[in-house]
N, C-alpha and C positions, 0 to 999 in steps of 0.2 A: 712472755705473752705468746699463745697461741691464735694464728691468724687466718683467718679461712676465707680467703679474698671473692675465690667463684666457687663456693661448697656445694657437693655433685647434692648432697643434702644437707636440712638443718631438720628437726623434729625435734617432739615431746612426746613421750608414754609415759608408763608408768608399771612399774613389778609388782605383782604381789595382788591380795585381794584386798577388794572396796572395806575398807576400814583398817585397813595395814600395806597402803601400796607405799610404794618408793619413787619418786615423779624424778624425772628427768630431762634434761635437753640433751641433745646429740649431736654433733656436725660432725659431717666426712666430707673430703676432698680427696681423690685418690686412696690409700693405703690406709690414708691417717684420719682418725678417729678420736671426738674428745666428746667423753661422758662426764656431765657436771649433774650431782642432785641437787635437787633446790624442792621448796613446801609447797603445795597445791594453791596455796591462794596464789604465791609466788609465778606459777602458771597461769592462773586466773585471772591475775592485774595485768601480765606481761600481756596475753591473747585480748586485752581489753584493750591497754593503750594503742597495738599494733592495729585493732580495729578500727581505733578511732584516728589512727595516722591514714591507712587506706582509704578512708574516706574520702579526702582531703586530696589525695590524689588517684590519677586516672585508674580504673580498673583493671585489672591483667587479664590477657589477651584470654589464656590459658591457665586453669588452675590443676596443677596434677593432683592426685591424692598424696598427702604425706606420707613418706615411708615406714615402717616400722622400724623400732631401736636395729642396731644391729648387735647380735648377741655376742658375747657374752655381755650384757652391762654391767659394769663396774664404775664405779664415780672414780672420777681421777680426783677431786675437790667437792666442795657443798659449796652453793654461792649465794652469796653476800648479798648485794646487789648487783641490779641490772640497770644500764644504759639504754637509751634509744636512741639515735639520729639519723636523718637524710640526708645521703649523699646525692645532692642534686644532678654534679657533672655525670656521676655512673648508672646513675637513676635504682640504687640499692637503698634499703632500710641495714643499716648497722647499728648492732643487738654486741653489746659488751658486758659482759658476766666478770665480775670480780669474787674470787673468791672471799670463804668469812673467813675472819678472821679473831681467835679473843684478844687478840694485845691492838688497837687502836696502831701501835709504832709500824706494825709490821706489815711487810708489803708480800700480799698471795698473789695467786695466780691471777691471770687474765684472761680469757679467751673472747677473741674479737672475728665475730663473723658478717660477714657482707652478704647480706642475702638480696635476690629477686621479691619485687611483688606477688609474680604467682608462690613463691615461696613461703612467703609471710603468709600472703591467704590460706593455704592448705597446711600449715602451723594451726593459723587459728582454726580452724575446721577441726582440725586433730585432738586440739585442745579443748574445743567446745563439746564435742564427740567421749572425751575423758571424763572430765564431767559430769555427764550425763549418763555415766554408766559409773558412779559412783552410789553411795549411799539415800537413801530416800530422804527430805530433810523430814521434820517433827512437823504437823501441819499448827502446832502450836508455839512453840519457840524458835522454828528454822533449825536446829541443829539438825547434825544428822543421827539417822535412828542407827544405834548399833543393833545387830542380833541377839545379843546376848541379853538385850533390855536398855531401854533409855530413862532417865532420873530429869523428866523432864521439871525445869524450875517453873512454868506456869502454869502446872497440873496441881494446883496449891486444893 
């Protein structure tokens, strides 16, 4: 298990162009660095629930802007699932990513990060910002339009 107790950062970006990126999370603490990919919705549900955990509690003071990846990105892992909880005594949101895995038996990676409020918030800032500078959806079936042409299924 990799463990990032006070990570100098936590983020999400993404490589590549709208209709072929590659989404990712990032933690650094000092030297160390750990790149997981994971799917855009993946992104999507995680900046959701974190939104709706901030609510619930106080607002941070300070919200810095997220950082960008730090390059080279490379995936160490794709991940599975994600965890959420409060740690009430440290006053952090901990965000646990297990890697996938296809055999059910087998046990992947973990990486377990303790993050600030203002940190979470400027994730989801980051995330909602990703987004939005993705693909336009179909103003008829929500998908999103490719360039090359979209086979919309309600254009019947």
């Amino acid at each position: 298990m990799t463990t990032y107790d006070e990570p100098d950062a936590f983020t999400t970006g993404a490589v590549g162009e709208p209709g072929d990126r590659t989404f990712f999370l990032q933690a650094r603490e000092g030297a160390d660095v750990t790149s997981v990919k994971l799917e855009k919705q993946q992104v999507m549900a995680l900046a959701e629930y974190l939104g709706g955990l901030l609510h619930d509690l106080p607002a941070p003071d300070q919200v810095p802007q997220a950082p960008e990846l730090v390059d080279p990105v490379i995936p160490d892992w794709t991940v599975g699932t994600i965890g959420v909880a409060y740690d009430n005594d440290r006053d952090r949101i901990v965000i646990v990513a297990d890697e996938l895995m296809a055999d059910d038996e087998a046990k992947g990676a973990t990486m377990r990060v303790a993050v600030t409020r203002s940190q979470v918030r400027a994730l989801i800032d980051r995330a909602e910002s990703l987004m939005a500078g993705g693909r336009p959806p179909c103003r008829l079936c929500g998908a999103p339009l490719d360039p090359t042409g979209h086979a919309c299924p309600r254009a019947n």
